[in-house]
N, C-alpha and C positions, 0 to 999 in steps of 0.2 A: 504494500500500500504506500503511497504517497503520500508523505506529509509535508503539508504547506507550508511555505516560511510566512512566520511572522516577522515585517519588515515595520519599524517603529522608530517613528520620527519625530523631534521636538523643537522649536525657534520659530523664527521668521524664515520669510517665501526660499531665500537662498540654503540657509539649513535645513529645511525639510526635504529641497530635493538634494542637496549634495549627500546627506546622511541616507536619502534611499537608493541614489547612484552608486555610493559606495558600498552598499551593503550588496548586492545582487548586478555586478557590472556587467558578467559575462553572462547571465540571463536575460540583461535588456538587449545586451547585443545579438543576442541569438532572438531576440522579436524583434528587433531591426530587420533581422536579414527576413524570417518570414513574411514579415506583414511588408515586406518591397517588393519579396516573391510574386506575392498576392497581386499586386499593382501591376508589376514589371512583366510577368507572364502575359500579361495583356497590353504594355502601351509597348513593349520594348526595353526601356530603363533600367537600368543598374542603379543599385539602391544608392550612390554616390547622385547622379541624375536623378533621382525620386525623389530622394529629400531636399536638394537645390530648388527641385518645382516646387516641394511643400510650404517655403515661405511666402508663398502667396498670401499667406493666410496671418502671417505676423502683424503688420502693418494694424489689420482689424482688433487681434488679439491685444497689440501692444494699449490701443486707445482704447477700450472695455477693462482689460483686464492684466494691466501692467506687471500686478506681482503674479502674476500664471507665468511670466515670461523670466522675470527673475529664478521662480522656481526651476524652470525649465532651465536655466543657465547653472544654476546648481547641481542639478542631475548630470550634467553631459560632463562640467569638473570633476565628480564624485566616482560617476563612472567610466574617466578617461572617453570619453569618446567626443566626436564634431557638434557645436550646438545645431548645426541642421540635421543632425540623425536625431538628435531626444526630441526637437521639434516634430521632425519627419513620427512620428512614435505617435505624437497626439492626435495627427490631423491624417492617421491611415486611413478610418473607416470615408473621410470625404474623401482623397485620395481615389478610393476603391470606387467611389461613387463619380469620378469625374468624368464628364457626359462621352469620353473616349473611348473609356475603358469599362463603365455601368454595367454593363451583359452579366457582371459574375453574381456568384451566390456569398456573400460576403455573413450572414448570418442565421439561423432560423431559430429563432428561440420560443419560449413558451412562457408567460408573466401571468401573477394574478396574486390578488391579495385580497381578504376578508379581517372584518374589522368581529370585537366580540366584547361582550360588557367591558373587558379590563384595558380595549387597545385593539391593534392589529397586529397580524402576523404578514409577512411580503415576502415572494422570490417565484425567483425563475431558474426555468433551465437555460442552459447557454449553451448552443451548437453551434460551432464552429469549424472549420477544415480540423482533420486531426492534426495535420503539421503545427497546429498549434497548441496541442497539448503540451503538458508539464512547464507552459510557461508562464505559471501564475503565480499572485503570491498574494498575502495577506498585509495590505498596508492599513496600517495602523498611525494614524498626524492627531499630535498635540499642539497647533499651534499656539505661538504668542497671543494671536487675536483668534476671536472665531471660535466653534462649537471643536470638542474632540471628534474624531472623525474613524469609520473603519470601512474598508472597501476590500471586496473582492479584485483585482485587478491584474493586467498583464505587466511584470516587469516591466518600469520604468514608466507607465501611462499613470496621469497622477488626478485624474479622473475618473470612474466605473460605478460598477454594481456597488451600493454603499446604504448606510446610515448615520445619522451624526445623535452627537449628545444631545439634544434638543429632540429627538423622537422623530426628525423628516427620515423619510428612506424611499428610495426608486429603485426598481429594473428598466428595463427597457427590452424594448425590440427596432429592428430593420426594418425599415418601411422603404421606398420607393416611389420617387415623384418624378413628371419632365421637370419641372422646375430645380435646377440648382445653382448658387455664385459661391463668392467667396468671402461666406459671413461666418458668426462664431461657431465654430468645430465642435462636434457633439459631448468628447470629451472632454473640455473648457466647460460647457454649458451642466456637464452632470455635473460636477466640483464645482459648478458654482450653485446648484441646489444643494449639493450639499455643507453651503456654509449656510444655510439659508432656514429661521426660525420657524415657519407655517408654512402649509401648502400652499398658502394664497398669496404668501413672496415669491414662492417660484413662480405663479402666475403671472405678478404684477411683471416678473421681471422677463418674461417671456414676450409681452408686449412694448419692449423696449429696446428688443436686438432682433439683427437681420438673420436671420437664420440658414444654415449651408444647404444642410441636406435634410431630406427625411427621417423622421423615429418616431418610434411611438414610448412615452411614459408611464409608467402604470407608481403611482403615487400612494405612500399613507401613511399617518403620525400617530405619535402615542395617544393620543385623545380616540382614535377610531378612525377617523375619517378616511376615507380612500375615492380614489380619482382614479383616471386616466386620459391621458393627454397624447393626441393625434396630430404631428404636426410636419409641418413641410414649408420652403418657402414662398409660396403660396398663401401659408397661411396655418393657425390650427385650432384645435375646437376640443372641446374637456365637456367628458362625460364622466357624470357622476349621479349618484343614487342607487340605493341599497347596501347591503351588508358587503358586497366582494365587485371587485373586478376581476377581467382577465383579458388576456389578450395573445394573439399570433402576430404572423408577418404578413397584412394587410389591412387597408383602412374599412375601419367599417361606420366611421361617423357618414350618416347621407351626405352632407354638405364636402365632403371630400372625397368621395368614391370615383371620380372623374379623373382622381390623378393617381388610380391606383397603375404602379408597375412593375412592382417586385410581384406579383401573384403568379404571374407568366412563368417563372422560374424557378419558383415554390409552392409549387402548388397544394401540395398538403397542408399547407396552412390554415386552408378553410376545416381542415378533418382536424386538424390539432385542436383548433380555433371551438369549434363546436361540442369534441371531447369535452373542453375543461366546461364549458358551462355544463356538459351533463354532469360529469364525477365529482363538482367542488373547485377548488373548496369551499365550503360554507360555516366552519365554524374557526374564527383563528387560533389554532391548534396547529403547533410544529409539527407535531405525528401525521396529521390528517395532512399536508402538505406534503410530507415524505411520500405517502401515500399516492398522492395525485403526480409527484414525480420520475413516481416506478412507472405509471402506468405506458403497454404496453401495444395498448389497443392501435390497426392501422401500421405494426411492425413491418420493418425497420423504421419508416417516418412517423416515428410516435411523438407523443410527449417525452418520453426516455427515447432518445432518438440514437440509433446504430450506425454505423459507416457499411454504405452498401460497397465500396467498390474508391480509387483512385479520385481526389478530389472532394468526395460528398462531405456533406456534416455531420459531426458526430456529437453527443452530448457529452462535452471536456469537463464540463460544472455544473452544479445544480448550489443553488443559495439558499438560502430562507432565512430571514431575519425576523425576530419575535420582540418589536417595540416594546413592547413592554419592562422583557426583562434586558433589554440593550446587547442583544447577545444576536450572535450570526452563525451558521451553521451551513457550513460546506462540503458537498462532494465535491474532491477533482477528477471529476470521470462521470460516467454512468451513473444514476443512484442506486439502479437497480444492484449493481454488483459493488461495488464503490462506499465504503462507512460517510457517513457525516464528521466532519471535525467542528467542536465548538470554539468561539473565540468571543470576547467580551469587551466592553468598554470598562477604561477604570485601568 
């Protein structure tokens, strides 16, 4: 079994990344070279070329989000390498999505969370190529300013699947829109809910930057509350009401259905998609999420999703975070075969 490093970082924007840089150097490198694969297999590009195009995207980052860049200049000291590779690191998934290169399968996940008298419970599965397996790790930021903070994530990305001190917590999914430029990169924008007190900050703050590319948000805090948030740059729209969300890789708010494009490509999604609303979860209960993680229905493209063959997705992670008790609980793999590891704030 695989255990996860716990990577734990304490200062301001430059200390937090040089101290996760340096903890994990030769594992970010080794997500350098994958996630340019990723890219490169389709424009051409060597990841040296890959990450020079990536600054496109600084300029934007630098005026929104100044210390994201400082930290990112920390991380690339820390861990010996070019500030355009730890760049190149944040802004892979729009990369992958830039209108050249689009055509791939860059994710298929599974999201949903259910709120229950004491709070909610939140996670997803994360399918991604296998080549990307074993490259994750458990970041854990104390900043000087700001909420404590714990994320599921890939070496060196200082943004992901997370929750903060304050009870906010997201997954996310891959969506696909014709629309895309060069606004703030989805990893920027998760780190930046995750500094963020209420779900209705990350709203307000959603309405105030230009958005890259498509995602979908599946949102919820220690009071109960759960969202989900459909957006693109275009535009996006938050659905909320009842006890749970959930959600696949397609839009399904009406007012956005016009710009679906990733469904073409993954098309199990709708079968994922409809799974979880039959199986749950409905009550927020860790177990009962382990549960809906196993499942197997629609195999290999399940919710616990298998690698058929060269290329496909496979489920690397599965999450769940239980607000209430500040705690996160990870497969890196499969759930079905794969234990949970727990990890805590504090």
């Amino acid at each position: 079994m695989m255990l996860l490093q716990e990577v734990r970082a304490r200062g301001g924007p430059y200390a937090l990344g040089r101290q996760h840089g340096a903890a994990v150097p030769e594992l970010i490198r080794r997500v350098a070279d994958v996630r340019s694969r990723q890219v490169g297999d389709r424009s051409g590009k060597d990841l040296a070329v890959v990450a020079r195009r990536s600054l496109v995207f600084l300029p934007i980052v630098e005026q929104h989000f100044p210390h994201y860049v400082e930290e990112v200049r920390g991380l690339a000291d820390g861990a010996g390498i070019p500030f355009e590779m730890a760049f190149f690191i944040q802004v892979a998934t729009e990369m992958h999505f830039i209108p050249e290169t689009q055509a791939g399968r860059a994710e298929g996940c599974s999201a949903a969370a259910a709120a229950g008298p004491g709070g909610a419970v939140i996670g997803q599965n994360w399918d991604v190529p296998e080549a990307a397996a074993g490259k994750q790790i458990i970041l854990h930021l104390f900043p000087t300013q700001g909420p404590e903070i714990l994320m599921f994530t890939y070496a060196g990305v200082i943004g992901y699947i997370g929750m903060n001190s304050h009870g906010v917590a997201h997954v996310a999914n891959q969506l696909a829109s014709p629309g895309w430029q060069p606004g703030i990169p989805q990893y920027f924008l998760k780190r930046r809910f995750l500094e963020s007190r209420t779900i209705d900050e990350c709203l307000d703050l959603l309405g105030t930057l230009p958005i890259s590319s498509a995602a979908n948000y599946v949102m919820a805090d220690a009071s109960g509350r759960v969202v989900d948030i459909e957006m693109a740059p275009e535009g996006f729209r938050v659905l909320e009401g009842g006890p749970r969300q959930v959600h696949a890789n397609h839009f399904t708010h009406p007012d956005l259905l016009p710009l679906e494009r990733y469904l073409q490509t993954i098309p199990d999604s709708l079968v994922r998609h409809d799974r979880l609303l039959a199986v749950g979860p409905m009550q927020a209960s860790v177990e009962e999420f382990q549960a809906v993680f196993r499942d197997h229905h629609n195999y290999p493209e399940s919710i616990c999703r298998h690698a058929s063959g060269d290329g496909t997705l496979n489920t690397v992670g599965s999450v769940i975070m239980d607000l209430r008790a500040r705690s996160m609980y990870v497969a890196p793999g499969n759930p079905c075969s794969v234990p949970y590891q727990e990890f805590r704030m504090g």
